[in-house]
N, C-alpha and C positions, 0 to 999 in steps of 0.2 A: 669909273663906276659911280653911278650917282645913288643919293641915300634910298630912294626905289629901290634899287638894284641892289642894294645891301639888306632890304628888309626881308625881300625875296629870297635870297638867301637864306637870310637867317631862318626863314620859315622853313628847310631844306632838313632834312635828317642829315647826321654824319655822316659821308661817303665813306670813312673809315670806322665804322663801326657795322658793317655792312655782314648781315647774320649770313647770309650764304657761302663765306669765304671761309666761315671759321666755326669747324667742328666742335664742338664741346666748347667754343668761344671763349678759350684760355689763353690763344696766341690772336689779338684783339687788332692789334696793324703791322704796321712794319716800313721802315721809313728812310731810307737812303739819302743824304747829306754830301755833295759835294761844294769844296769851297775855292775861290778860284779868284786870281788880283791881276788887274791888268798891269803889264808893263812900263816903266817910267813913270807912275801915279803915285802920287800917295797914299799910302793907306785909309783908310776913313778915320782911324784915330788919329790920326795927323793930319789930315788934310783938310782942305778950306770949304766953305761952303760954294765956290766956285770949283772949285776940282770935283765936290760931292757930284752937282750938276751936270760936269762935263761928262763924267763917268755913266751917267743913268742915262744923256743925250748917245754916247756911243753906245752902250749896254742893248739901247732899245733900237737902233739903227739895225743893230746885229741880228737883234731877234725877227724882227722886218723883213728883214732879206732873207730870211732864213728859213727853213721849212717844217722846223718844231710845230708841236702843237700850240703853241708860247705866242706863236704870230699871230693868231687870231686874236688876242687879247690887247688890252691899252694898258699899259699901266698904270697902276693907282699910286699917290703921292701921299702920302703920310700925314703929311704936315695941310692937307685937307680935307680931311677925316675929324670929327669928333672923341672925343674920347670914348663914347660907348660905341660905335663905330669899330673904331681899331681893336675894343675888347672883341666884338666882335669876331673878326680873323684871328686873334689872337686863341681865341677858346675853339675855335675850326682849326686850327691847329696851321694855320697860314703864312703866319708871321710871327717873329721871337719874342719874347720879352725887352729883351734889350731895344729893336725895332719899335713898339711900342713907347717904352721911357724915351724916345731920340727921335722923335718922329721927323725933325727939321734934315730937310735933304736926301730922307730914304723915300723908296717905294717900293712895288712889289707887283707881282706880274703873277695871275694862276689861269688856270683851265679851266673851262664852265665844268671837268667833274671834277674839280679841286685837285686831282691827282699828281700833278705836278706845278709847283711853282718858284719862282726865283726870287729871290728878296734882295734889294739894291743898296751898297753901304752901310751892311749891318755891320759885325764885326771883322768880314774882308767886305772887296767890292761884289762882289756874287755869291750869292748861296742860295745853290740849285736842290731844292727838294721832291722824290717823288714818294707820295705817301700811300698806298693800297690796306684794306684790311686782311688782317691774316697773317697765318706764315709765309710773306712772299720778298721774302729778302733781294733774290736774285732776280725775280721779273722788275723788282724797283729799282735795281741797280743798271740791268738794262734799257729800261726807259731812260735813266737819267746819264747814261753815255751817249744816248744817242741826241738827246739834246744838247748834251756838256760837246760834241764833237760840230755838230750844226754851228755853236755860239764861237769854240774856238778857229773854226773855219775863219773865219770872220774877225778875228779878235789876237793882241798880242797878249800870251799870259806870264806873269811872272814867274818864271822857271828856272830852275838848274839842274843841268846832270846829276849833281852830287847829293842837292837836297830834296830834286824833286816840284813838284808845286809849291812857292810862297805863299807862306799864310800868316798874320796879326800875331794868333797865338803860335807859338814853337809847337807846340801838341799835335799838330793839324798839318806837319810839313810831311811829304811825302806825296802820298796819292791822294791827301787830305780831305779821306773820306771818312764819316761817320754812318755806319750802320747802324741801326737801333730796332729792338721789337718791345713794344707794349704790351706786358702782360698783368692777365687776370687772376693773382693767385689767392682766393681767400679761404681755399682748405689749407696753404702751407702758413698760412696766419693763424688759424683757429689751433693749428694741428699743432704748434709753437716749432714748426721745421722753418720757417720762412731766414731765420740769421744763417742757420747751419749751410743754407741753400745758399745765399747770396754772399758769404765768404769765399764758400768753394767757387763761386763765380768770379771773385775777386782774385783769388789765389791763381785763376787762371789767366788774368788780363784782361778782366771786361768791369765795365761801371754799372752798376746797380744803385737807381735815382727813383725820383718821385717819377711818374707819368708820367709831370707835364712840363718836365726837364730840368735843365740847371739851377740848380738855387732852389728846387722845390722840395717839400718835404714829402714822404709819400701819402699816397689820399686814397682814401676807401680800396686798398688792398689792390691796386693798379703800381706797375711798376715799370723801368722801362732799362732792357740792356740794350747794352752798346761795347764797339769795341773804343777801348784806349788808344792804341799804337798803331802808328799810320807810317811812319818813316820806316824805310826796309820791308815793308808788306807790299804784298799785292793787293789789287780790288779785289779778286776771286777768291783767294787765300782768306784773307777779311770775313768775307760773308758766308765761307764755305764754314769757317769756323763757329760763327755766330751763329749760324740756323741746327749745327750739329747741335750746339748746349745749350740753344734753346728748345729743343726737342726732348732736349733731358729734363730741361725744365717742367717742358708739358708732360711729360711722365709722372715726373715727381708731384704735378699738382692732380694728376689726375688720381694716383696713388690715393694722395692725401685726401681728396674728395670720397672712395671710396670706405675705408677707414671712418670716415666720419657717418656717415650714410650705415656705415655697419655696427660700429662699436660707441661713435659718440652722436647717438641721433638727438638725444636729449640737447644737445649743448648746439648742435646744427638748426633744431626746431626753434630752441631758442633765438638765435639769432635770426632766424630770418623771421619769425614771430614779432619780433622786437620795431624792425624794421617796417616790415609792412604794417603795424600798427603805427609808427608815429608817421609816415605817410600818410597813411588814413585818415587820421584824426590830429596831428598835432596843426595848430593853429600858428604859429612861426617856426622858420625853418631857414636854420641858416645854410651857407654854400656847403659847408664841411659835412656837416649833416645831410643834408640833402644827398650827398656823393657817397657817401656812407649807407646811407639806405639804399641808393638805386642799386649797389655792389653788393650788396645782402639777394636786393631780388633779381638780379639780377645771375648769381648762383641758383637760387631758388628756380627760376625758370629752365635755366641749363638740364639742374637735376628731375626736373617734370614734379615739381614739388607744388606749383600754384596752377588752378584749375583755370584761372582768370586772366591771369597775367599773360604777355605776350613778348618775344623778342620786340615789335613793334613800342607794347608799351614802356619798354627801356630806352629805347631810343627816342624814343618821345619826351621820358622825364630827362635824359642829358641833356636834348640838346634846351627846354623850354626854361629848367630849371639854374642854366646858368648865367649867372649878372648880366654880363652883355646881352645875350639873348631876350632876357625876360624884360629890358628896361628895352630896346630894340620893339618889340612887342608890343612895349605900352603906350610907345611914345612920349617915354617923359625918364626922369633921373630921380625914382623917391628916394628916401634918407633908409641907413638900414632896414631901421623898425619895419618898415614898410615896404621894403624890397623884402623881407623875410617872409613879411604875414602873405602879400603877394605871391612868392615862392611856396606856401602852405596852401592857399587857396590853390595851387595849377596845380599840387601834387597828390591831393584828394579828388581833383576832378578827373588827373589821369587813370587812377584806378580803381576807377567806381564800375 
């Protein structure tokens, strides 16, 4: 993919933020994770930068032959990307972080609608993801066996009876599947329910993290479950569970949005007052902020609270207002100061 081709992109809305999938727009994607090592390889934390090569050489042989939607694509090389570039995918949610910091010897393979993509020698040799907005756990789990079974047609994987799929980390051995749903919860934020909720998540075997995954802290009231345990589970059992408490979830936030709307409208006006004012008018604006306000209006819209505002124009300030996108956009790499005032200027003209 050449830098064209990624700007074009970038000019693209979220395919996973996508307002018709998602009622009340509190269960925001949903994103299926399979990890998978060949045979007789080394791992990527071990292994050479001639084994990385060898691996991406047979990896993409496989998808060639093979009749995924994955064939139609080339894949992209890491380590020929720019660094706003790779932020790029990185903020479309395409590629990991760790992928990112290591770019020598990875790459990465998606779908012209992003929905599915594979990322090469990240932390195993494969990690197949299908990403949908919404609560759609099990349609992305679907998609992504029927890929995962095309590749291993094709492919030896590191397996055993006893442990299952091999994977880097121990956590991941099993069916070494990761399910996750991103949600939107900023009534159980306001409401001060959001800890009591995500213990009782925890107490029952699932991780409750930032959004935008491992190592993040959480950002404008976005959150994202996932299950833990993968060894001794099923695929179906996995995701059967996940969608069930994440619907308790949506309950709970739905609750909590009510309640506020009823008893604390004061302190609901406020916030979103708050927000569509330094939108409006503040003159810098940094990432955190920016993320923080579009999550205010971003409610605000849900609840038919803004006459002006549109699902459209949320989608619009994610995707423009974030680092990679916005420096992507200018054609250039300013220093903060100036990527923030930048950022203030595109977020007054969205909402005018």
């Amino acid at each position: 993919m050449s830098g064209t081709d990624l700007r074009l992109l970038a000019a693209r809305p979220f395919p996973w933020l996508a307002e018709v999938a998602m009622p009340g727009g509190i269960a925001v994607s949903s994103r299926v994770r399979l990890a998978r090592n060949l045979a007789d390889t080394s791992f990527p934390n071990r292994a050479s930068a001639r084994d990385l090569d060898r691996v991406t050489a047979q990896v993409c042989a496989a998808v060639k032959a093979g009749s995924s939607p994955l064939r139609e694509v080339s894949p992209i090389r890491l380590a020929d990307l720019s660094p706003v570039e790779r932020l790029v995918l990185l903020e479309r949610r395409l590629i990991s972080a760790d992928l990112d910091a290591k770019p020598a010897g990875r790459a990465v393979l998606f779908t012209a609608d992003e929905s599915a993509s594979l990322m090469l020698n990240e932390e195993d040799h494969l990690r197949l993801q299908v990403l949908l907005p919404g609560l759609r756990v099990t349609e992305a789990l679907d998609q992504a066996r029927q890929i995962d079974l095309d590749l291993l047609a094709r492919l030896a994987p590191a397996y055993r009876d006893d442990l299952g799929f091999l994977t880097c980390c121990p956590t991941n051995l099993g069916t070494a599947l990761r399910a996750s749903v991103m949600l939107h919860v900023p009534g159980l934020v306001l409401t001060g329910r959001i800890t009591e909720a995500s213990r009782a998540l925890t107490r029952l075997g699932f991780a409750v993290r930032g959004a935008f995954g491992e190592g993040e802290e959480t950002v404008a009231h976005f959150i994202q479950v996932s299950n833990q345990s993968t060894l001794g589970e099923t695929e179906e059992g996995i995701v059967a569970d996940l969608e069930h408490y994440v619907r308790t979830m949506v309950w709970a936030e739905e609750n909590a949005r009510k309640f506020l709307v009823r008893q604390q409208r004061d302190l609901l006006y406020d916030h979103l007052g708050r927000a569509y004012a330094i939108v409006r008018f503040a003159h810098y604006l940094t990432t955190k902020e920016a993320l923080d306000c579009i999550s205010a209006l971003r409610l605000g819209v849900e609840l038919g609270l803004f006459s002006t505002l549109t699902h459209d124009t949320i989608q619009t300030l994610c995707r423009e207002l974030q680092p990679g996108h916005l420096q992507m956009a200018l054609g250039a790499q300013p220093d903060s100061g100036d990527r923030d005032r930048l950022r203030a200027t595109r977020a007054r003209a969205s909402v005018l």
